[in-house]
C-alpha positions as CSV (number, residue, x, y, z in Angstrom):
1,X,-98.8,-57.6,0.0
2,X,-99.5,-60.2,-2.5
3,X,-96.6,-61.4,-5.0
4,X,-97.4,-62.5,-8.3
5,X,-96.5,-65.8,-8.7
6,X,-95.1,-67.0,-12.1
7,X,-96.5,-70.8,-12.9
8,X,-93.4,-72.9,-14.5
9,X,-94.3,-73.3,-17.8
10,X,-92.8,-76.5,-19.6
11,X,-91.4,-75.5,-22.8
12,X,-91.4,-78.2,-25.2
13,X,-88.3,-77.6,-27.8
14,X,-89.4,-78.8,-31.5
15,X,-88.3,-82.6,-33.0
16,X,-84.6,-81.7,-34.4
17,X,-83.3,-83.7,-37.2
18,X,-79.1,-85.4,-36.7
19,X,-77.9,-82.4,-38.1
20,X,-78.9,-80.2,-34.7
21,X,-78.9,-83.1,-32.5
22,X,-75.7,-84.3,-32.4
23,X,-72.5,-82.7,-31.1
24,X,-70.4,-81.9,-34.3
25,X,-66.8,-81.8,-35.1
26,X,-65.8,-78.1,-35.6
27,X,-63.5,-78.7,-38.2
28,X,-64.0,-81.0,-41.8
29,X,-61.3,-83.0,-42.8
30,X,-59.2,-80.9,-46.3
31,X,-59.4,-84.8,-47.4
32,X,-63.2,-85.2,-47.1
33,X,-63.3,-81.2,-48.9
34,X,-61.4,-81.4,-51.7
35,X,-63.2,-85.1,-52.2
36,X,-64.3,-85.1,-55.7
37,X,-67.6,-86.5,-57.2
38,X,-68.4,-87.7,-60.4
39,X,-71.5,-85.4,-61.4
40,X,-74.8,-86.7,-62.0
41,X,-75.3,-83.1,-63.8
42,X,-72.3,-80.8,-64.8
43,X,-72.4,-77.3,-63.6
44,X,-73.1,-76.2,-66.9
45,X,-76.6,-78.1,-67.0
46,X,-75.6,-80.9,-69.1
47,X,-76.3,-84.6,-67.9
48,X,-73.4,-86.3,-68.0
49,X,-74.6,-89.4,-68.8
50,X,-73.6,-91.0,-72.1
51,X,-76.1,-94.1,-74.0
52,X,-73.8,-97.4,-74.9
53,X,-74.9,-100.2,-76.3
54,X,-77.7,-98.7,-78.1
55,X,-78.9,-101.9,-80.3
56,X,-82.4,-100.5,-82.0
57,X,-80.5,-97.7,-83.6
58,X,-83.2,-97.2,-85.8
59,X,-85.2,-95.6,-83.6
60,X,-83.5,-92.7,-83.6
61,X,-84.1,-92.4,-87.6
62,X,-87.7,-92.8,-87.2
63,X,-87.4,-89.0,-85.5
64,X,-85.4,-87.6,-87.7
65,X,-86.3,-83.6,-86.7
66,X,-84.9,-84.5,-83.3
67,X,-82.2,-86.1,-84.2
68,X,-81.1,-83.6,-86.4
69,X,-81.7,-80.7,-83.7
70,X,-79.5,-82.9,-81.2
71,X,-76.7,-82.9,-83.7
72,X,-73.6,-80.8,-83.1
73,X,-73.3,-77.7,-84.5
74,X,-70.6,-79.2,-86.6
75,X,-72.5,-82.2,-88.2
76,X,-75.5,-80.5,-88.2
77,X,-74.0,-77.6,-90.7
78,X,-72.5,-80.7,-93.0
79,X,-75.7,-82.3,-93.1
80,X,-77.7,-78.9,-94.0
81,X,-74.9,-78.2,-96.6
82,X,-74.9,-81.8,-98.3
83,X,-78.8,-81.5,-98.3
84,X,-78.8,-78.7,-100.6
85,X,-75.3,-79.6,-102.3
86,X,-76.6,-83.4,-103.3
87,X,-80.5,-82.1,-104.1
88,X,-79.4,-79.8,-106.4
89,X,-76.6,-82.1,-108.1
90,X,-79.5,-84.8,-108.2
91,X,-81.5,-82.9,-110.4
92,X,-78.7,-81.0,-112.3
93,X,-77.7,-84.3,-113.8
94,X,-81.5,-85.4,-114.3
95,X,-81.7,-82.0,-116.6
96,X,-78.5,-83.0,-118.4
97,X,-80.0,-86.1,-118.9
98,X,-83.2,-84.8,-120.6
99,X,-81.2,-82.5,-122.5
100,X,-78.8,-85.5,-123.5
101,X,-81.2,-88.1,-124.4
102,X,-83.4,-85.3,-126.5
103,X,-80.5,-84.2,-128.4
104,X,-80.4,-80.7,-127.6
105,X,-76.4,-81.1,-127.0
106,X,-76.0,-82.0,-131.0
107,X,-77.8,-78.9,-131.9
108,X,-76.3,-76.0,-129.5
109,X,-76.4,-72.5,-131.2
110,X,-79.0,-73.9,-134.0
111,X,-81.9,-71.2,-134.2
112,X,-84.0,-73.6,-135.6
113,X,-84.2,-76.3,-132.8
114,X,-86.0,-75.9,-130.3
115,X,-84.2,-77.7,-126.5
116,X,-86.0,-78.7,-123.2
117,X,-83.8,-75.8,-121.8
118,X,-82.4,-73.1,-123.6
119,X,-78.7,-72.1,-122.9
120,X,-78.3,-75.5,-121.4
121,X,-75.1,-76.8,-123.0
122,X,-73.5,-79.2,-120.6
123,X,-73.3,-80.1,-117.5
124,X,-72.0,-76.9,-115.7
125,X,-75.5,-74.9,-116.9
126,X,-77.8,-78.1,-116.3
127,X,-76.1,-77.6,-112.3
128,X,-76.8,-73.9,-112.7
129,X,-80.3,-74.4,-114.1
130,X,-81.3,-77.0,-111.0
131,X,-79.8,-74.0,-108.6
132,X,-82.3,-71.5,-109.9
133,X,-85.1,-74.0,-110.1
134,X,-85.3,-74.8,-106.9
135,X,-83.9,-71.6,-105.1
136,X,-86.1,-69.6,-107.3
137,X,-83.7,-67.4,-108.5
138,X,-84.7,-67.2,-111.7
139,X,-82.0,-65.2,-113.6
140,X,-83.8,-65.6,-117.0
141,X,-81.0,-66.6,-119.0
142,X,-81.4,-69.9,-118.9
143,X,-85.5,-71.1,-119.3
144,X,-87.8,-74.0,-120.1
145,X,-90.2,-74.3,-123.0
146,X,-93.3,-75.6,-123.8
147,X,-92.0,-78.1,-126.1
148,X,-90.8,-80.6,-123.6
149,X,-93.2,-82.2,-121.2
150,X,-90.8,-84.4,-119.5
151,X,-89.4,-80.9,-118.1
152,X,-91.9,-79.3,-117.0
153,X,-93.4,-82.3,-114.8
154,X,-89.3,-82.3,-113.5
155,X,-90.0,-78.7,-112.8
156,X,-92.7,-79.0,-110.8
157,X,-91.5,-82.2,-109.0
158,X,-88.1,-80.2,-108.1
159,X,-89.7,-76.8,-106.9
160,X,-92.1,-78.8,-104.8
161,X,-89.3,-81.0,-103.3
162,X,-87.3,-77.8,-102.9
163,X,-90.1,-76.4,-100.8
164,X,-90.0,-79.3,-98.6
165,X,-86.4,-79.1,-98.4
166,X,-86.4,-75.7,-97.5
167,X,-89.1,-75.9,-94.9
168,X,-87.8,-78.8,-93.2
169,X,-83.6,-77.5,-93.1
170,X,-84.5,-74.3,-92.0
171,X,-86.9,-75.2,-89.4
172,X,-84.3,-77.4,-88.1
173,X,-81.6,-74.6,-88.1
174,X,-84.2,-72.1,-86.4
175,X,-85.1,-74.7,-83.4
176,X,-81.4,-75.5,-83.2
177,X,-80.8,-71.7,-82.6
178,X,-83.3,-70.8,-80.2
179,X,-82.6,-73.4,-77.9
180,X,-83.1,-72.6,-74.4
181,X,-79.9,-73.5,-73.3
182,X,-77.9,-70.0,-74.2
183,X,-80.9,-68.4,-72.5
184,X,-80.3,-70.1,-69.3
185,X,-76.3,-69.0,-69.2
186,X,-78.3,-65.8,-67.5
187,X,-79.9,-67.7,-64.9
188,X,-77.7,-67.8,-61.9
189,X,-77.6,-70.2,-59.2
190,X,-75.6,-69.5,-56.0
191,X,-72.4,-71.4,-55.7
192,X,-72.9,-73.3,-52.3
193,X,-75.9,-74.2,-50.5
194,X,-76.2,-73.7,-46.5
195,X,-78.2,-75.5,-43.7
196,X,-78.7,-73.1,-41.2
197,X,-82.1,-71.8,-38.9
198,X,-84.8,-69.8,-40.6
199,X,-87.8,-69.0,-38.2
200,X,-87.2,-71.5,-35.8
201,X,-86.6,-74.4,-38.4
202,X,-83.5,-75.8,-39.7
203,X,-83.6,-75.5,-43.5
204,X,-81.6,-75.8,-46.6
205,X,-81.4,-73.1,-49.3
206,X,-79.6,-71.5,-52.2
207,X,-80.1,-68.5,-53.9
208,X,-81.5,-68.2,-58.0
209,X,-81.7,-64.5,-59.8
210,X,-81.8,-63.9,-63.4
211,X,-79.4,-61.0,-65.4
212,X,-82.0,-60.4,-67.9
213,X,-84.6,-57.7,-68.3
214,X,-86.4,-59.6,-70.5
215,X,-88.0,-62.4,-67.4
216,X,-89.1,-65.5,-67.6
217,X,-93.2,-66.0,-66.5
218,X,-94.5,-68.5,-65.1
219,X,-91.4,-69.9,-63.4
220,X,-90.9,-73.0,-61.0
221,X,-88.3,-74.8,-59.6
222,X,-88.2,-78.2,-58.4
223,X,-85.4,-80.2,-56.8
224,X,-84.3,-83.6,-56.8
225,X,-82.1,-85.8,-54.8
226,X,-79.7,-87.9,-56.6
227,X,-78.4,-90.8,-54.2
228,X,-77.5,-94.3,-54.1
229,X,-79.8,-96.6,-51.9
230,X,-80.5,-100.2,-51.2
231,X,-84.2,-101.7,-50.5
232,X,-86.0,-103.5,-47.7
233,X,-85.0,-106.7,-50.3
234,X,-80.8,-106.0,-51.1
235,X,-81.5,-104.4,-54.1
236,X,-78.7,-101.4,-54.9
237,X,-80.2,-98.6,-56.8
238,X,-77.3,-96.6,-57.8
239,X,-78.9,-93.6,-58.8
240,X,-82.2,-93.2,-56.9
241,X,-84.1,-89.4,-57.2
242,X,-85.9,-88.5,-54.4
243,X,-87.7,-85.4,-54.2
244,X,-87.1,-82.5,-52.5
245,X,-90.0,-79.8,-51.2
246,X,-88.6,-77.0,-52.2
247,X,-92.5,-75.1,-51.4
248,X,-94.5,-77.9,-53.8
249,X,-97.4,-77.4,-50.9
250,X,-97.5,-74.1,-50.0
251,X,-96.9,-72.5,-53.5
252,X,-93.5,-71.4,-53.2
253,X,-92.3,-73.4,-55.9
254,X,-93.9,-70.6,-58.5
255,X,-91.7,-68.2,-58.6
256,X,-91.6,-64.0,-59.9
257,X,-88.3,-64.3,-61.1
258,X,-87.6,-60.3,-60.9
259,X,-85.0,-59.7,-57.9
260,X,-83.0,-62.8,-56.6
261,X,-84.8,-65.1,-54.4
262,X,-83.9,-67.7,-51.4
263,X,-85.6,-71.5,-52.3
264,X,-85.9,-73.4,-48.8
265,X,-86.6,-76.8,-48.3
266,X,-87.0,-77.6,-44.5
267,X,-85.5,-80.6,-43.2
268,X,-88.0,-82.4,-41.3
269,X,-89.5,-86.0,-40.8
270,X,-90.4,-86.1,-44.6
271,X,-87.3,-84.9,-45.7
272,X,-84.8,-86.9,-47.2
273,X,-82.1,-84.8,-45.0
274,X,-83.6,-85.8,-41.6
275,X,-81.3,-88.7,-40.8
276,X,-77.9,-87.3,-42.2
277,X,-75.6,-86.0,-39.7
278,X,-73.5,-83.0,-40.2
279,X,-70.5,-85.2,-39.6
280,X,-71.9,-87.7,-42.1
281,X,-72.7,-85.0,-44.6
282,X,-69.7,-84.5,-46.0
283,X,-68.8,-88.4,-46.7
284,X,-72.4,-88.6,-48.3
285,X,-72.1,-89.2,-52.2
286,X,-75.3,-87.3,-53.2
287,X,-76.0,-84.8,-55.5
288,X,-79.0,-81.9,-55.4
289,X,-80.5,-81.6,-59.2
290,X,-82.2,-77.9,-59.2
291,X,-84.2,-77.7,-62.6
292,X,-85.7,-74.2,-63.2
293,X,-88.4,-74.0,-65.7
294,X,-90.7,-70.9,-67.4
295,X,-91.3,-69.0,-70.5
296,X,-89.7,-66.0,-71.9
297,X,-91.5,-63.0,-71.9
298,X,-89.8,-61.6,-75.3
299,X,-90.4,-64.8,-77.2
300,X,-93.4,-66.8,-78.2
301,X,-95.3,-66.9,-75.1
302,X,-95.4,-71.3,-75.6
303,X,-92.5,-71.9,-76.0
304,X,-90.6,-73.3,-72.7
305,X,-87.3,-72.8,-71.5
306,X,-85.7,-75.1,-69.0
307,X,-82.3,-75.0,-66.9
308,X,-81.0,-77.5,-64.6
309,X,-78.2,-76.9,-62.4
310,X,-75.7,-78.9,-59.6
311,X,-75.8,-76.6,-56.6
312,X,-74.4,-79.3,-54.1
313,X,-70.8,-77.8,-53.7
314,X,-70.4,-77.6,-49.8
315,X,-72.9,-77.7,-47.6
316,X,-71.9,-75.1,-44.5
């Protein structure tokens, strides 16, 4: 009776990188754990990374919109406050003025002289008057006639300053207030990263899932390597990005942000990963940079919202 016969088959076992080749220490050092970095990015998104020695402090003048967006909340309610507070005592004292050098203050409560302003009889009013000017108020007790010509070209000059005024405070105020940083206090990032197999490759992931109903379109996520290296030539690069695939070539960068969802970058040859040990992992000074970006749904569909997040914690 024959026997089947099974040929040997030589089973070639796939290019691992340090972290899978090397036998590993079972436990981490408590020193090397409770090791604290210096961030590169705070938790909470914001770079901590702070400009000295600014000489061409001009430049920031020259773009004043931004500037004013980048304020604190503290400063930049002063400055919209002063704005209106000084623009409306400028022109307050300019109608005293008018009413001062005409002589309407010599003839207050005479029927038969006829002032710039009417019921403008000192300082106090002229403020009032410049309020309603340029808020358009209007209350009518106060008014401007059509015997002084020197008011009305102030009038006009004041309402279309006070347009400008307007249009450039309160676009300030609105683009300070829908800032996409609030918005991304619901887009939550898992608290450690792991290494560990996924179909037969040894890949690093976290987790990202978003509380809100309303979701953000159009979403992708990108990841970026912040380490310290030193060139062919000596030089030291202290903060050297590097990017990491987190599914740039396959499409699963774009994401459908409606359930939570695993990002994996696979550590091989190309990766930036491939010749860190698992020992040396935890001595490394390096920080992952996870920057999540989209549009919200329930907003203007251009306008962009952008998070970026520290998820290296503990590698496991």
């Amino acid at each position: 009776m024959e026997q089947d016969i099974e040929s040997p088959v030589t089973i070639h076992q796939p290019k691992l990188p340090k972290q899978a080749r090397e036998d590993l220490p079972k436990n981490i050092s408590k020193e090397c754990a409770k090791r604290k970095i210096q961030r590169y990015v705070r938790k909470d998104g914001k770079c901590n990374v702070h400009h000295g020695n600014v000489r061409e402090t001009y430049r920031y003048l020259t773009d004043i919109f931004t500037t004013l967006v980048d304020l604190k909340w503290r400063f930049n309610l002063l400055i919209f406050v002063m704005v209106y507070t000084v623009t409306w005592l400028f022109f307050g004292m300019i109608w005293w003025l008018i009413a001062y050098l005409r002589g309407d203050m010599d003839h207050i409560g005479d029927s038969t002289w006829t002032p710039c302003v009417s019921n403008l009889n000192g300082f106090v009013s002229a403020f009032l008057f410049s309020i309603e000017t340029e808020t358009t108020i209007g209350y009518g007790y106060r008014v401007i006639t059509d015997k002084c010509p020197e008011g009305i070209v102030l009038l006009l000059v004041q309402s279309v300053l006070g347009s400008i005024v307007n249009a450039f405070m309160v676009g300030c105020m609105f683009v300070k207030i829908s800032q996409p940083k609030k918005r991304a206090e619901t887009l939550v990032f898992s608290t450690n990263a792991v290494i560990s197999m996924r179909d037969g490759k040894l890949c690093l992931m976290f987790r990202v899932g978003d509380l809100r109903n309303s979701h953000i379109v159009e979403a992708s996520i990108r990841a970026k390597l912040i380490k310290s290296k030193q060139t062919k030539e000596g030089e030291f690069i202290p903060l050297n990005q590097t990017d990491i695939n987190v599914g740039y070539y396959t499409g699963d960068d774009r994401l459908f942000l409606v359930s939570p969802l695993i990002i994996s970058h696979e550590i091989n040859q190309q990766s930036p990963f491939w010749e860190i040990s698992k020992a040396q992992l935890p001595k490394e000074e390096l920080e992952i940079v996870v920057i999540l970006e989209g549009m919200v749904e329930a907003t203007v569909i251009c306008r962009s919202d952008s998070t970026t997040r520290t998820l290296w914690d503990k590698i496991a």
